[in-house]
Residue, then its C-alpha position, 0 to 999 in steps of 0.5 A: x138565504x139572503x132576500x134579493x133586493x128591491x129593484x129601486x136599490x140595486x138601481x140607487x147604487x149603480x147610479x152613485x157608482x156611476x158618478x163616483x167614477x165620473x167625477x173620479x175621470x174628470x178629476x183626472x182629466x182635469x190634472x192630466x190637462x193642467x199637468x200637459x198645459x204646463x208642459x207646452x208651456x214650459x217643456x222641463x227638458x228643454x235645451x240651448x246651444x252656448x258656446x265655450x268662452x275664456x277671458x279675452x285680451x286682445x292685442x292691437x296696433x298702436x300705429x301704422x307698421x308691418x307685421x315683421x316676425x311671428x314668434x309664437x304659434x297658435x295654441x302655445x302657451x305664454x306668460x307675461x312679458x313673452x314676445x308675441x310679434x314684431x313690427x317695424x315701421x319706416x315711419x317711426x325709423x324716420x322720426x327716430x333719425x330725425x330726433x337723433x339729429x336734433x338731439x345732436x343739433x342741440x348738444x352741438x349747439x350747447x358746446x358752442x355756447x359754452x366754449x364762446x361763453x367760457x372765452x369771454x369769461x375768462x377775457x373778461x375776467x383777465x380785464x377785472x384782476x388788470x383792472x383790480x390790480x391797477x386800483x390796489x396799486x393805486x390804493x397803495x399809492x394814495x393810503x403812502x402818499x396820505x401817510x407822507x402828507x400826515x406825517x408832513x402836516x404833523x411836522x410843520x405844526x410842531x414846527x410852528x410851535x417851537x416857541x417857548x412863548x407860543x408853547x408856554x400857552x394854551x395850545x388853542x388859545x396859542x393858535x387863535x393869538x398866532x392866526x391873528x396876528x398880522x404878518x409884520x408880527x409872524x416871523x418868516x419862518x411861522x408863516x411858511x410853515x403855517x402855510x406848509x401845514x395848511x397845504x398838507x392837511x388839504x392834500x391829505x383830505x384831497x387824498x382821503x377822497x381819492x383813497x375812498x373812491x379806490x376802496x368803492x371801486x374795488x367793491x364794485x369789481x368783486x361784485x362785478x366778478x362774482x355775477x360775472x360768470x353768470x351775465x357772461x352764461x346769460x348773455x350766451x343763451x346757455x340756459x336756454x341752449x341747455x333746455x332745448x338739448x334736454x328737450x331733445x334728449x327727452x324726445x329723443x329717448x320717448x321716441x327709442x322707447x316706442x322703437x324698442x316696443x316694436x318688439x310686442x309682448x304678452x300682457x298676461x298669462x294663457x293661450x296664444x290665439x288665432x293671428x288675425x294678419x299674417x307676415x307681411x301684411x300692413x296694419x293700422x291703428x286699432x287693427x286687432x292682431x291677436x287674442x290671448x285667451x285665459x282657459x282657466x277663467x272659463x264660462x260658457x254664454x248661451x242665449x235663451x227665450x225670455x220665457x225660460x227665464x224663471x228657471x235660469x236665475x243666477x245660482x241655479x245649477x245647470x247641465x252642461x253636455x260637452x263634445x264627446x257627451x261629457x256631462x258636466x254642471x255649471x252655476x248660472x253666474x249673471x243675467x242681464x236686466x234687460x233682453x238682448x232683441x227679438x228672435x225672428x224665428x221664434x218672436x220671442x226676446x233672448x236673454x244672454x247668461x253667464x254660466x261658470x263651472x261648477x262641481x267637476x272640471x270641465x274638459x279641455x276643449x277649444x274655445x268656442x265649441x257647442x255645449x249643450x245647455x239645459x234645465x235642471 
């Protein structure tokens, strides 16, 4: 039989008991309070509303028109080069009959310089060949008249020396007796065919000249008749005549190329959005008309608080709840470096997120519908 224990024992134990089981519940407390705070601090199942989003194309007006025709229907599908809308403006119509006109004017004018120019040309160049003819007759002329004159001056020397004793010396020495001696000396028939010979040799050289002026001046009219063409064009304007029409022209087919846009088309591929203006109406400059959204480059934009900022880096994996509560993932793509503003409800900054499909497809739902956004 076992001996009872001291009173002072039984009341050692119950004490140590005790504060085991006090530190045990302040240890808990302590846990469960810290466990608590984080969860006001950061609730791990909270959850945003972001909106489904494509990439974008928008279509403006380039000038003031009216919307003529509507060719595709919101939701269809189009491709690159697709006509989407025409417009039609009476402004561009009257610019483009205005450069139709001075397109016209221009060429016009072009004819008749031209035709101006060409019936001087050929006046002028009807008064060169006369002219050249005239100077090659007179060339012919002169070159005979100086063989005559040659031939002539030739003859009376060799008349003058017929002589036995004026050919027995030496021709120069003969010549130098002959010229001085006096006239008494010179039979009749010595001077009259000195002087005949003297006369014939200066018309030759008299003719010579005239021949070599002849020659210059033909010279000078072939020169004359190669640039001809050219002064004739110049003096006419028909160069600058011919740079205002291709002015024009060029004008001219800037603006048909702007007119024939009035038909407007797709840039790019996806899907035909809600038409900002209806037929009819009259746009401007910059006036969006429609958007062309690609829904296979989709993303969902979502803004949180500031503070839920350490669980929403990029890369990280979030759940998406579509309409219909399809549950999908998604992978936080970019986050902005700086907040976008302070919320007025919560006095808390918003930081907009990218987040891109990640895993499964996501479903066909309309651009711009609520997904639920939350943490993983």
């Amino acid at each position: 039989m076992t001996a009872p224990m001291p009173p002072e024992t039984v009341r050692s134990r119950e004490d140590l008991g005790l504060g085991l089981r006090a530190v045990v519940v302040a240890g808990t407390a302590l846990a469960l309070g810290i466990w608590l705070s984080g969860r006001l601090d950061f609730p791990r199942s909270a959850a945003f509303s972001g909106r489904l989003q494509a990439r974008v194309t928008t279509i403006t007006a380039e000038w003031p028109a009216r919307l003529q025709e509507i060719r595709v229907a919101p939701g269809e599908r189009v491709a690159a080069g697709d006509p989407l809308f025409v417009l039609h403006s009476e402004q561009r119509q009257a610019d483009l009959l205005f450069r139709r006109q001075e397109a016209a004017r221009a060429e016009q004018e072009v004819i008749r310089v031209k035709a101006a120019a060409d019936l001087e040309l050929h006046w002028r160049r009807r008064e060169l060949q006369a002219e050249t003819f005239q100077t090659k007759f007179k060339l012919a002329s002169l070159r005979q008249e100086k063989l005559h004159r040659d031939v002539e001056q030739i003859a009376w020397r060799e008349q003058m020396l017929t002589t036995t004793a004026f050919e027995q010396e030496e021709q120069p020495a003969a010549i130098f007796r002959f010229l001085s001696d006096s006239a008494e000396q010179m039979p009749e028939e010595r001077i009259r065919a000195l002087l005949r010979e003297d006369a014939a040799a200066m018309s030759a050289k008299a003719l010579a000249a005239q021949i070599t002026l002849c020659e210059q001046r033909l010279e000078e009219l072939r020169l004359l008749d190669e640039t001809l063409e050219e002064d004739v064009r110049m003096s006419h304007g028909i160069t600058v005549a011919e740079q205002l029409s291709q002015k024009a022209a060029v004008a001219l087919a800037g603006e048909e190329a702007v007119q024939s846009s009035a038909v407007v088309n797709s840039p790019g591929y996806g899907l035909v959005g809600l038409f900002r203006k209806q037929t009819g109406d009259v746009v401007q400059p910059g006036d969006v008309l429609l958007q062309i959204l690609d829904d296979d480059r989709r993303s969902i934009e979502v803004e949180i608080p500031s503070w839920a900022a350490v669980r929403f880096t990029p890369g990280t994996t979030i759940h998406l709840e579509f309409p219909g509560h399809e549950r999908r993932q998604g992978i936080v793509a970019s986050m902005p470096p700086q907040t976008s503003g302070q919320d007025a409800e919560s006095d808390d900054a918003k930081l907009k997120l990218i987040i891109e499909p990640a895993g499964k497809l996501w479903p066909h739902i309309p651009i711009g519908s609520r997904v639920l956004v939350s943490q993983p």
